[in-house]
C-alpha positions as CSV (number, residue, x, y, z in Angstrom):
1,X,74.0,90.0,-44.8
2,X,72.4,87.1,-46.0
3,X,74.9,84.7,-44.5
4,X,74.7,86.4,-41.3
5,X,70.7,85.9,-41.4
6,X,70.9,82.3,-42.2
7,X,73.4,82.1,-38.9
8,X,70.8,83.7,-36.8
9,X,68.4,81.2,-37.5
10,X,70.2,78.6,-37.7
11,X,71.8,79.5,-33.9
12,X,68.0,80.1,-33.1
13,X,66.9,77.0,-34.2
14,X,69.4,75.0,-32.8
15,X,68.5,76.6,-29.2
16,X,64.8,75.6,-29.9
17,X,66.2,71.7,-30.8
18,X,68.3,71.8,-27.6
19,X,65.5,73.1,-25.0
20,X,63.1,70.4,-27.1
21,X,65.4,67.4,-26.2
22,X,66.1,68.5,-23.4
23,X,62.0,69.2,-22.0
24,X,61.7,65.5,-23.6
25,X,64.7,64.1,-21.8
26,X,62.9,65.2,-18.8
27,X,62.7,62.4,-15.6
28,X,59.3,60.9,-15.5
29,X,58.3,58.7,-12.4
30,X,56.3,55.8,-12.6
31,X,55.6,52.1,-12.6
32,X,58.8,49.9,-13.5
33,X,58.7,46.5,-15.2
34,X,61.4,43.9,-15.0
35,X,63.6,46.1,-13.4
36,X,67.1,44.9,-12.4
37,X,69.4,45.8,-9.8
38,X,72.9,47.3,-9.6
39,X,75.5,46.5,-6.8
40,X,78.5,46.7,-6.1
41,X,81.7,48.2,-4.2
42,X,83.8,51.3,-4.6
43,X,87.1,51.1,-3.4
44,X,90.4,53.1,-3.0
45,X,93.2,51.9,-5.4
46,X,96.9,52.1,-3.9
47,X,97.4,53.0,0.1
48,X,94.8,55.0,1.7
49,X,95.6,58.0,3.5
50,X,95.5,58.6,7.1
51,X,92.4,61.0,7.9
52,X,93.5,63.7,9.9
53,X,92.3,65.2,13.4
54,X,90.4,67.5,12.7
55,X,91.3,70.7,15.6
56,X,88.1,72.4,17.6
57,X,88.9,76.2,18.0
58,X,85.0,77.2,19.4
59,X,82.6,76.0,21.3
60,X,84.6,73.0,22.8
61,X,82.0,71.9,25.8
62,X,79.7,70.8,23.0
63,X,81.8,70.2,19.6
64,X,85.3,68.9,21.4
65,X,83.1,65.7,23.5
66,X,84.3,63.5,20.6
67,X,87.5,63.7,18.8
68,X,86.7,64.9,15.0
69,X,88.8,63.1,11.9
70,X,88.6,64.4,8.4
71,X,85.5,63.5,6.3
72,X,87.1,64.2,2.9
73,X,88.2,60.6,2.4
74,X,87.6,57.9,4.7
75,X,88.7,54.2,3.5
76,X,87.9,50.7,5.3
77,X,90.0,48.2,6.4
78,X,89.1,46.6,2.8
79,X,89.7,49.7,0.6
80,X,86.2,50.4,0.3
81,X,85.6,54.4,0.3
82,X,82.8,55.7,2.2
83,X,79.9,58.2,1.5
84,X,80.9,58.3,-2.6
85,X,77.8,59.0,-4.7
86,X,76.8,56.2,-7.2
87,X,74.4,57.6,-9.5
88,X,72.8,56.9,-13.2
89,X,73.6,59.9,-15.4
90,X,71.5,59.4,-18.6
91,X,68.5,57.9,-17.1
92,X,65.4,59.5,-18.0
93,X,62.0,57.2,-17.1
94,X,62.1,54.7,-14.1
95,X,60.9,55.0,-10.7
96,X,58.9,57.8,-8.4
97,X,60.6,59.1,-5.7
98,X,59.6,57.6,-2.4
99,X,59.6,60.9,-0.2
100,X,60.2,64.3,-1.5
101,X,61.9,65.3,1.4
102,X,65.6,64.8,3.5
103,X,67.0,65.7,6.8
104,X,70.5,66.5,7.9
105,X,71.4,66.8,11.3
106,X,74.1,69.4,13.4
107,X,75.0,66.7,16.1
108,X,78.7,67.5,18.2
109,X,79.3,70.2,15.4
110,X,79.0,67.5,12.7
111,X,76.7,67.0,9.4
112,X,75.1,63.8,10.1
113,X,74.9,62.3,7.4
114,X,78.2,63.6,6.0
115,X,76.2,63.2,2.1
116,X,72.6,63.7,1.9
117,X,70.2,63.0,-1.3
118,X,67.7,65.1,-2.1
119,X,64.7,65.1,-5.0
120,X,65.3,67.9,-7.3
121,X,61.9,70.1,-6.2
122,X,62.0,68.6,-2.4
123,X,62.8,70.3,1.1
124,X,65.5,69.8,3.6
125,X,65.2,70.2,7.2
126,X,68.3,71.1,8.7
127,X,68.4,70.1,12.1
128,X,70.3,71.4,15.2
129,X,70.4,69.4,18.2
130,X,73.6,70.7,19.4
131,X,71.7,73.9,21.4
132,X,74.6,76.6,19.9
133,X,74.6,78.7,17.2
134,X,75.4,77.6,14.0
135,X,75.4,79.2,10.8
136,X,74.5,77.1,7.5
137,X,76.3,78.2,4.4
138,X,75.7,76.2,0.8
139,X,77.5,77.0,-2.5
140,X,75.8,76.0,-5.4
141,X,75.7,76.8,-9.0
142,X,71.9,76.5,-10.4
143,X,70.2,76.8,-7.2
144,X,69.8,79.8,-4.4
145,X,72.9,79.7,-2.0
146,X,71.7,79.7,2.0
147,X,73.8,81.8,4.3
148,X,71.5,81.7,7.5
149,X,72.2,82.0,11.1
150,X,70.6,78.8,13.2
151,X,70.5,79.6,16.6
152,X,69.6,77.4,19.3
153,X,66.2,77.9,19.8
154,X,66.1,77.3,16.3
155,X,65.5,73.6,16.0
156,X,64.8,73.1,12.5
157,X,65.4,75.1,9.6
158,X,63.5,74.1,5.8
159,X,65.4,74.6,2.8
160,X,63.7,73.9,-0.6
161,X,66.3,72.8,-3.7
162,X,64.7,73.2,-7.1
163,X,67.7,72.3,-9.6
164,X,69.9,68.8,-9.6
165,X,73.6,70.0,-9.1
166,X,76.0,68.8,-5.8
167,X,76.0,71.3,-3.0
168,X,78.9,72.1,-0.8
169,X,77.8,72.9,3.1
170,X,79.5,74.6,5.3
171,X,78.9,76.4,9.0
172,X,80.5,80.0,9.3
173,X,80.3,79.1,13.0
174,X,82.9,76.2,13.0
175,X,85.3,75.9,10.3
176,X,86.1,72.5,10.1
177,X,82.0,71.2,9.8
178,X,81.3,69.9,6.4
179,X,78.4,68.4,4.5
180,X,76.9,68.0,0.8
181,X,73.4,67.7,-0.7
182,X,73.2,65.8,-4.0
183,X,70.4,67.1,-5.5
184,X,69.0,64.7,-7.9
185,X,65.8,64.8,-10.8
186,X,65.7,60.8,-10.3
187,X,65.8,58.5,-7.6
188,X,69.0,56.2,-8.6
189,X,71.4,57.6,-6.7
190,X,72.9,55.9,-3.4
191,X,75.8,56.9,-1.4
192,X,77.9,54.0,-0.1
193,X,78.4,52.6,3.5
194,X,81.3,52.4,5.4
195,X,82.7,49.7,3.2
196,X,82.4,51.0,0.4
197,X,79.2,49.2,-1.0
198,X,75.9,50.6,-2.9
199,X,72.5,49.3,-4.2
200,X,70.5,50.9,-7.0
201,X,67.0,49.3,-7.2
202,X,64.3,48.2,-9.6
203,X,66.3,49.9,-12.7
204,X,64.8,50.0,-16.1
205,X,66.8,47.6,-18.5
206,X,68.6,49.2,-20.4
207,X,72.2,50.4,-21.2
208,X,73.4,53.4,-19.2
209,X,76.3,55.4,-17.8
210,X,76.9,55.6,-14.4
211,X,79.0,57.7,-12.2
212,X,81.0,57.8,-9.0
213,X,81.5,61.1,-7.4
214,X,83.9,61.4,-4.4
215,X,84.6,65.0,-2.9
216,X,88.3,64.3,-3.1
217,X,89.1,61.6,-6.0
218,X,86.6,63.8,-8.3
219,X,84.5,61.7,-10.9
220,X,84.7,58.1,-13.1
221,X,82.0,57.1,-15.6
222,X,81.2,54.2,-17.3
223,X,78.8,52.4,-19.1
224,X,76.4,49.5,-17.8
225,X,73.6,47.5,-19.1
226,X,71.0,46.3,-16.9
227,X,68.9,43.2,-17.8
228,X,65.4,42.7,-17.3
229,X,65.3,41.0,-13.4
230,X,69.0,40.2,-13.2
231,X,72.1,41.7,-10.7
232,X,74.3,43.9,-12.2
233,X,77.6,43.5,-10.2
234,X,80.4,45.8,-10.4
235,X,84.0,46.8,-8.6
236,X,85.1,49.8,-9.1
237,X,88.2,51.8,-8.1
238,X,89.0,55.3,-7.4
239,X,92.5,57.0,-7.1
240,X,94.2,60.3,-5.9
């Protein structure tokens, strides 16, 4: 009995040392000193595949005017994969967030931008200039799933995102539409161009982990120290 009691506690205890680091470990915005920058390239390691066409089955006077290709993976003519997420994992003091809100657009039944970064807290508007009916549909683990009809009269929907997790978007309307929100406590996150590139800004010095995150290739971490006012360069490489 008394080895069960001293369990109890100890399990108790340990829960009260994990929500304690974890309320310290909290992000907290502000003014940043001698911060450095990271850049750098992500790129696709061995022979890219061919994106596929992508078939329209609905509303074809509006969503078929351009010819659709897959967005899970798209690679450059250099290798460099577009719209992977480049983000600090382990940071927990550095910059404020510029704007506490993000948009994402329903334009010739695509999410535009494919990736969209969101504060942890903030509000999307979810545009629809398309004039049909769509039908946004996120899954997500820590924060309320939507499942909400848009029609066309509705020109903007608000969402708000309180938890950091990556959430899947969808349109029940048109199968083949989708989109993810990275929902983020801190701002050093960026989401890289067409070939492949990213820029994290005025970073605290420090050593840190950092991760990629492509829908398809999954994740890579590693770890990166950034000096007080220098460039922290890296190449990374991603494969199936």
């Amino acid at each position: 009995m008394r080895r069960k009691r001293e369990l109890i506690a100890a399990t108790v205890m340990a829960g009260f040392f994990l929500g304690t680091v974890a309320q310290a470990l909290a992000y907290e915005g502000g003014e940043v000193k001698d911060g450095g920058t990271i850049t750098g390239t992500i790129k696709f390691a061995g022979t890219p595949p061919v994106r596929k066409e992508l078939q329209v089955t609905k509303d074809k006077e509006v969503c078929g005017k351009d010819k659709h290709l897959s967005w899970d993976l798209i690679v450059g003519p250099q290798k460099g994969i577009e719209n992977a997420v480049v983000r600090l994992i382990d940071v927990n003091k550095g910059e404020k967030w510029a704007t506490t809100k993000a948009t994402v657009d329903q334009h010739g039944c695509v999410y535009v931008p494919h990736v969209v970064v969101l504060p942890a807290g903030g509000t999307l508007d979810i545009l629809n200039s398309d004039g049909i009916l769509h039908n946004i549909h996120t899954y997500s683990s820590v924060n309320a799933s939507i499942n909400k009809a848009q029609p066309k009269f509705k020109k903007v929907l608000t969402e708000k995102f309180e938890k950091p997790e990556i959430v899947k978007v969808t349109c029940d309307a048109h199968s083949w539409m989708l989109g993810w929100l990275i929902v983020s406590d801190h701002p050093y996150v960026a989401v890289t161009n067409d070939k492949g590139e990213f820029t994290l800004k005025n970073v605290p010095p420090g050593n840190y982990k950092l991760e990629v995150w492509q829908e398809t290739l999954g994740k890579k971490v590693q770890n990166i120290t950034v000096k007080p006012k220098q460039e922290t360069k890296l190449a990374i490489e991603l494969a199936k």
